[in-house]
C-alpha positions as CSV (number, residue, x, y, z in Angstrom):
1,X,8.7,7.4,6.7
2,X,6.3,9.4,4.1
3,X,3.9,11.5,5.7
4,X,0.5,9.5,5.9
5,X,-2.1,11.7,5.6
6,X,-1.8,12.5,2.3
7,X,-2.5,9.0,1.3
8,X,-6.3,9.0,0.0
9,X,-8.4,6.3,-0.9
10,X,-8.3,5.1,-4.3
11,X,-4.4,5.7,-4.9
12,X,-2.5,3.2,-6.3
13,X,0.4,1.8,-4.2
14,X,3.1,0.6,-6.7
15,X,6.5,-1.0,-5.3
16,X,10.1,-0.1,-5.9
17,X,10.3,-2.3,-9.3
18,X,6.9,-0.9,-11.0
19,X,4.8,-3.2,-10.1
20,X,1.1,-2.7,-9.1
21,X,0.6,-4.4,-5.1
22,X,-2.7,-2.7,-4.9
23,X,-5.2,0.1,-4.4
24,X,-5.8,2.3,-1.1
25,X,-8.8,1.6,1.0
26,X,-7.7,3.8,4.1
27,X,-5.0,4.6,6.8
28,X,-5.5,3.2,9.7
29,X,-2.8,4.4,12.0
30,X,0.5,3.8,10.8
31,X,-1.1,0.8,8.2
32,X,-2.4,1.1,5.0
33,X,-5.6,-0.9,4.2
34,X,-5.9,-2.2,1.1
35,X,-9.1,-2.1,-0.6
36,X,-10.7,-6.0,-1.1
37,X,-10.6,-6.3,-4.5
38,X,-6.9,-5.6,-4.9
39,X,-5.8,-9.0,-3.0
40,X,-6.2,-12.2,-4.3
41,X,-8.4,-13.8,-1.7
42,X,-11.1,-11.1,-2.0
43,X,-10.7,-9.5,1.6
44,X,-8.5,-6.8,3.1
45,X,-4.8,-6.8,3.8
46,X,-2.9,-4.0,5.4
47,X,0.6,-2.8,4.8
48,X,3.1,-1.2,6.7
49,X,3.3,3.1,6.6
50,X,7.4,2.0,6.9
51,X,6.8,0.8,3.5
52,X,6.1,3.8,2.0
53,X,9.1,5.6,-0.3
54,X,7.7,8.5,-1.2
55,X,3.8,9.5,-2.2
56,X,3.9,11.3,-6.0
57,X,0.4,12.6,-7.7
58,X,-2.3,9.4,-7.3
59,X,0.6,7.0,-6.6
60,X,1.7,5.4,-3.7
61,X,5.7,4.5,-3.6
62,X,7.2,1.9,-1.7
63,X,10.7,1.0,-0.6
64,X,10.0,-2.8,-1.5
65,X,9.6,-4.0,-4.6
66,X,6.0,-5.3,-5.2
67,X,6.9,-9.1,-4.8
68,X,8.6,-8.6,-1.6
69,X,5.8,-6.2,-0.5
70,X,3.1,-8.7,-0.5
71,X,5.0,-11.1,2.3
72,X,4.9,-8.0,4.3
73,X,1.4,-7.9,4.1
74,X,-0.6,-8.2,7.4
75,X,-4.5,-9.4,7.7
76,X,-5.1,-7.7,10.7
């Protein structure tokens, strides 16, 4: 797993194929929370740290690609 605390609010997290999944709101221990306005139903989902690929300049990398990502996501 990436190291955590260098993800920052604001970065984008982009999956494996490209694709946009969302936008940083915070850590929260090993989850990321995603900020409300990057999910569809206008309130916050997390993702899994396990997730994360590899964290390069104001982008967020995951393993998954950004369609599988999303059915990882958690609401709590």
């Amino acid at each position: 797993m990436a190291d955590l605390s260098k993800i920052t609010e604001h970065m984008n997290i982009i999956g494996a194929d490209g694709v946009h999944v969302g936008t940083v709101d915070h850590v929260d221990g090993d989850r990321i929370k995603l900020t409300k306005d990057s999910t569809p139903h206008n309130h916050h989902h997390w993702i899994s740290g396990g997730l994360v690929a590899d964290i390069e300049g104001n982008d967020v990398r995951l393993s998954a690609n950004g369609d599988v990502a999303v059915t990882f996501e958690e609401e709590k």
